[in-house]
C-alpha positions in Angstrom: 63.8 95.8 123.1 63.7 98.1 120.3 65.9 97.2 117.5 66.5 99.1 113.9 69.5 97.2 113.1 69.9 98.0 109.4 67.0 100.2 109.0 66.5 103.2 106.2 63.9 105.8 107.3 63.4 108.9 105.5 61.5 111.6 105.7 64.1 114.8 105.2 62.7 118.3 107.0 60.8 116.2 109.6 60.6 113.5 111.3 62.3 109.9 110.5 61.8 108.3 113.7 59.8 108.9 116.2 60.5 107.2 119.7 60.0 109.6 122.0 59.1 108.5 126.1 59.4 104.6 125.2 60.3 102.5 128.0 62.1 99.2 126.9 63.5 96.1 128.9 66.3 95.7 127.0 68.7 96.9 124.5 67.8 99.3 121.9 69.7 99.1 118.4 69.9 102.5 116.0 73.3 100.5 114.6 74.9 98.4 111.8 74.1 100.4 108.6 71.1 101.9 110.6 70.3 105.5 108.2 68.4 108.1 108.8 67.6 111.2 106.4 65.5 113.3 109.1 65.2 113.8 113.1 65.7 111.0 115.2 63.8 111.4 118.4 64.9 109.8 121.4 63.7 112.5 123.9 62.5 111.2 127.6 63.2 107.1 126.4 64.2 104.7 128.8 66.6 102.3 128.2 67.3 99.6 130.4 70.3 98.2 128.9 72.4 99.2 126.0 71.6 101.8 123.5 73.5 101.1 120.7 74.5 103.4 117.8 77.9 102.0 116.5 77.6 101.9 112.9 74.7 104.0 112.2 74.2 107.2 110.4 72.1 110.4 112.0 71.9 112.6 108.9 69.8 115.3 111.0 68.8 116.3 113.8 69.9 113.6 116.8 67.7 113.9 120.1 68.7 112.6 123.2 67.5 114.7 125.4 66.5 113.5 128.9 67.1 109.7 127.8 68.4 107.5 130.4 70.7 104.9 129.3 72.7 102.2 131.3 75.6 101.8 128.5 76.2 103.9 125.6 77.8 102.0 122.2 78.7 104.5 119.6 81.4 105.2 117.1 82.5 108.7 115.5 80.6 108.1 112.3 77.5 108.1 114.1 78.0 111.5 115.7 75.4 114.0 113.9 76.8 117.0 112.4 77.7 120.3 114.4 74.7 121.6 116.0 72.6 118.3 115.3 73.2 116.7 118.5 70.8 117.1 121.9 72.2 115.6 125.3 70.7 117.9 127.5 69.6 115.4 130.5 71.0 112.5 129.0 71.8 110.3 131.7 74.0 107.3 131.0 76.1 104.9 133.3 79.1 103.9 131.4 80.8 104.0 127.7 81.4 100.8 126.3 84.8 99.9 125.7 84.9 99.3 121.8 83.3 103.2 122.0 85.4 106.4 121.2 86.4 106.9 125.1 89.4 109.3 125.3 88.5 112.4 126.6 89.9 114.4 123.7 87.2 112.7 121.3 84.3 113.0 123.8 84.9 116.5 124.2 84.2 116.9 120.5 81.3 114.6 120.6 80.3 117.1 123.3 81.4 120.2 120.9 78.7 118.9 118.4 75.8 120.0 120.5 73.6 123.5 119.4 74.6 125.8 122.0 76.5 125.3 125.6 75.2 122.8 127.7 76.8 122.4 131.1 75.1 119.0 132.7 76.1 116.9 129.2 79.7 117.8 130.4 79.0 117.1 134.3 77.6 113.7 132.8 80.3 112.4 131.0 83.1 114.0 134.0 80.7 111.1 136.4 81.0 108.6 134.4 84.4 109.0 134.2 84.9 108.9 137.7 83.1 106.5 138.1 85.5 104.3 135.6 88.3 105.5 137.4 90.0 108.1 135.0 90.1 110.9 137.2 92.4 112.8 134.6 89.6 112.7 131.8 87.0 113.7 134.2 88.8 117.0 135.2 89.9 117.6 131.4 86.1 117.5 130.6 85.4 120.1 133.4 88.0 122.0 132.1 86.5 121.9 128.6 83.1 122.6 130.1 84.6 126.1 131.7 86.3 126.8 128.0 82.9 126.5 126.0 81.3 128.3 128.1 83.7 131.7 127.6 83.2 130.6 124.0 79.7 130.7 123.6 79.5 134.2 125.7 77.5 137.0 123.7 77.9 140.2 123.3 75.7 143.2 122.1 77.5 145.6 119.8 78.0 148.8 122.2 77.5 152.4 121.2 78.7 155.7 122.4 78.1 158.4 120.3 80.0 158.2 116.9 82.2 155.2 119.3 80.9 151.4 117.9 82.3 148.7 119.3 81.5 145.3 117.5 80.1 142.4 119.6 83.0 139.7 118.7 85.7 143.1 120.3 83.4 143.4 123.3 84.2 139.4 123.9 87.8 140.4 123.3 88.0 143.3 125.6 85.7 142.1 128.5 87.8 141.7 131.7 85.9 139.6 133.2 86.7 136.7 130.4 89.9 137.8 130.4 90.2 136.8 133.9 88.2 133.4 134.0 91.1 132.6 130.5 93.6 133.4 132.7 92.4 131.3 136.0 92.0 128.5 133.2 95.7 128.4 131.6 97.0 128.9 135.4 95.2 126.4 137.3 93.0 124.7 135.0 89.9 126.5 136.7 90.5 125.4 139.9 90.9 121.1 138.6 94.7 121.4 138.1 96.2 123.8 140.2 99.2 122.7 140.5 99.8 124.3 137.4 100.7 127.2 139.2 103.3 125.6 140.7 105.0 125.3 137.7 104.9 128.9 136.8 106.1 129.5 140.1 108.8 127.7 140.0 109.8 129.4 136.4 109.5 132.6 138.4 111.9 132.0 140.9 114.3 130.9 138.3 113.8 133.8 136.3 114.1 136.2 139.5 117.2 134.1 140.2 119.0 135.4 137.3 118.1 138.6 137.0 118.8 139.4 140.5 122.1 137.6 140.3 123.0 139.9 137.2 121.8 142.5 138.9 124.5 141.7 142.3 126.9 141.3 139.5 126.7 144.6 138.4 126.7 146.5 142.1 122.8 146.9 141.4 121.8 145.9 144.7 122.4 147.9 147.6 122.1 147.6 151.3 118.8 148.4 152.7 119.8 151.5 154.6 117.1 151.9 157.7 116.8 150.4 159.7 120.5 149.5 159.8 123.4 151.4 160.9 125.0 151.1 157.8 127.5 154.0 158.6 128.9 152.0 162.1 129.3 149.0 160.2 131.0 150.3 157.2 133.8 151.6 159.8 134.1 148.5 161.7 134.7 146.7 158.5 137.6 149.6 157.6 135.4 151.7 155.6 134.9 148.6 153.1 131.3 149.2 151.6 128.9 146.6 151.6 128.4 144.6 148.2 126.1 142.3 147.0 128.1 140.0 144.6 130.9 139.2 147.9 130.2 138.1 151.1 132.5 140.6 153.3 130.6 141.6 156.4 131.2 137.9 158.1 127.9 137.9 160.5 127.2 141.1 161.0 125.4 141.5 158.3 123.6 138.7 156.1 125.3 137.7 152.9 123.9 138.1 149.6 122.3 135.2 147.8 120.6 135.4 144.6 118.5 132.5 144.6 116.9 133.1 148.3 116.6 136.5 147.2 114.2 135.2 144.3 112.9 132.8 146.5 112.1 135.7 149.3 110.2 138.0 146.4 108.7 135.4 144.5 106.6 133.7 146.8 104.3 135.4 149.4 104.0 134.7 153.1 107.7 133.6 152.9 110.0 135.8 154.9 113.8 134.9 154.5 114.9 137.8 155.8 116.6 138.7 152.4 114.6 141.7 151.1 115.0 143.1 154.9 118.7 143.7 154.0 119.1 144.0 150.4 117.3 145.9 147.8 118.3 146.2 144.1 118.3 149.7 142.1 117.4 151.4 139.2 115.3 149.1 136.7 115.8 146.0 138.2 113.7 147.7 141.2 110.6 147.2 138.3 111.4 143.7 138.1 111.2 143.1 142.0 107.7 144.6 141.8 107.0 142.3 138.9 108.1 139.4 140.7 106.4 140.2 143.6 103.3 141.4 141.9 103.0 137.7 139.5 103.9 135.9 143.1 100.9 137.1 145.2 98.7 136.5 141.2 99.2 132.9 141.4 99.2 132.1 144.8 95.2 134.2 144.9 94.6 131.9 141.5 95.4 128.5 143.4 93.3 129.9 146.6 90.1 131.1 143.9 90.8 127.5 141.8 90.6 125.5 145.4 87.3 127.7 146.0 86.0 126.8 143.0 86.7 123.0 143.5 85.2 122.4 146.5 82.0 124.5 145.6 81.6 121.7 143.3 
């Protein structure tokens, strides 16, 4: 057991404690009015019980770098500053309970690290499995993906008398573009039924505007590969319209919300686009529709992808 219960060590600029490889059979205490003005080094320890912080205050530099740890005690106050704190390889079984253990104040305790560093992030997502809050765990992977795009760097670029800055190159690159937008939509890849959701709000707004568009004789027939012509003069020369059903069976009724249904989704074939089309501008809105349909379903497929490659 190591224990600095109540301990002052100062040495500012360099070192204040210096524990680095120890191997204990117990607890270790760094807690309970525990201060220290310089770097704490914890790099490599072992710990076979609890190493408890809970109550103490890192002023500097806070390494835990490839510590193992079976339970972790801590409170906010002893978090070091931003960009004082190393958890690369720190490898601990559980939080205890009387610990911060939301996942929203983790993932700043995570934030407070210098620089991105994935496995503290896998880390805490297993030990949150391994509690049973699957929710947390995939909010931490989610957060994991998110500090990543943040801590992306750019060079400046130049062309000639064209300079573009470094932080307008992280604005403008596609490819974070793409990984932000696979994140709002499905979470990357841990919550895709997000996407459902949007889905659903694009069949509703296809709904309406399709509906609006029948109202106002903006969808027509679908001309070939129907005899339009024949059936117009069996019917008494009464043209087809979208907003009445007047053809009985021999030719399928309008219905708005199908219709949305048929465009909106991919795959799905209601046989409502075969007969009807709609015209002028609201022809851009059928592209869009279809267009944001096939986006999401291909962002659920690459969000799956990426799930199961982890």
């Amino acid at each position: 057991m190591l224990s600095c219960r109540g301990g002052k060590f100062y040495r500012p600029g360099g070192k204040a404690l210096d524990a680095q490889n120890i191997e204990t059979g117990g607890d270790v205490y760094l807690d309970e009015g525990f201060r220290a003005e310089g770097k704490v080094v914890l790099n490599s320890a072992r710990v076979s019980r609890k190493l408890s912080l809970k109550g103490g205050v890192f002023a500097d530099e806070f390494d835990l770098q490839h510590t193992e740890a079976l339970r972790l005690v801590d409170d906010m106050d002893s978090w070091p500053a931003q960009g004082k704190l190393f958890l690369e390889g720190f490898k601990y079984e559980e939080i205890a309970y009387n610990s911060p253990v939301r996942w929203k104040d983790r993932r700043k305790w995570l934030e407070r690290q210098k620089g991105f560093v994935p496995g503290s992030y896998d880390q805490l997502s297993k030990v949150y499995r391994a509690r049973g809050d699957v929710r947390s765990a995939r909010k931490i992977l989610i957060a994991k993906y998110e500090r990543q795009i943040k801590s992306t760097e750019f060079a400046p670029w130049e062309w000639g008398p064209v300079k573009i800055s470094a932080t307008l190159r992280w604005y403008l690159s596609p490819v974070l573009f793409l990984r932000r937008l696979l994140g709002f939509v499905v979470g990357y890849g841990h919550e895709p039924w997000r996407a459902i959701w949007f889905l659903i709000g694009l069949v509703f707004f296809a709904w309406i505007m399709f509906t609006h568009a029948a109202a106002g004789q903006q969808v027509v027939p679908v001309e070939e590969p129907h005899n339009l012509e024949s059936l117009e003069r069996e019917m008494g020369n009464r043209a087809l319209q979208a907003d009445e059903c007047n053809a009985g069976r021999k030719y399928p009724c309008f219905h708005g919300f199908v219709y949305a249904v048929d465009t909106a989704v991919p795959l799905v074939d209601l046989r409502q686009q075969s007969y009807w089309i709609p015209i002028e501008w609201h022809q851009w809105v059928m592209w869009g529709v279809t267009v944001a349909g096939w986006l999401l379903v291909s962002a659920v497929a690459i969000g799956l992808t990426l799930l199961f490659r982890e």
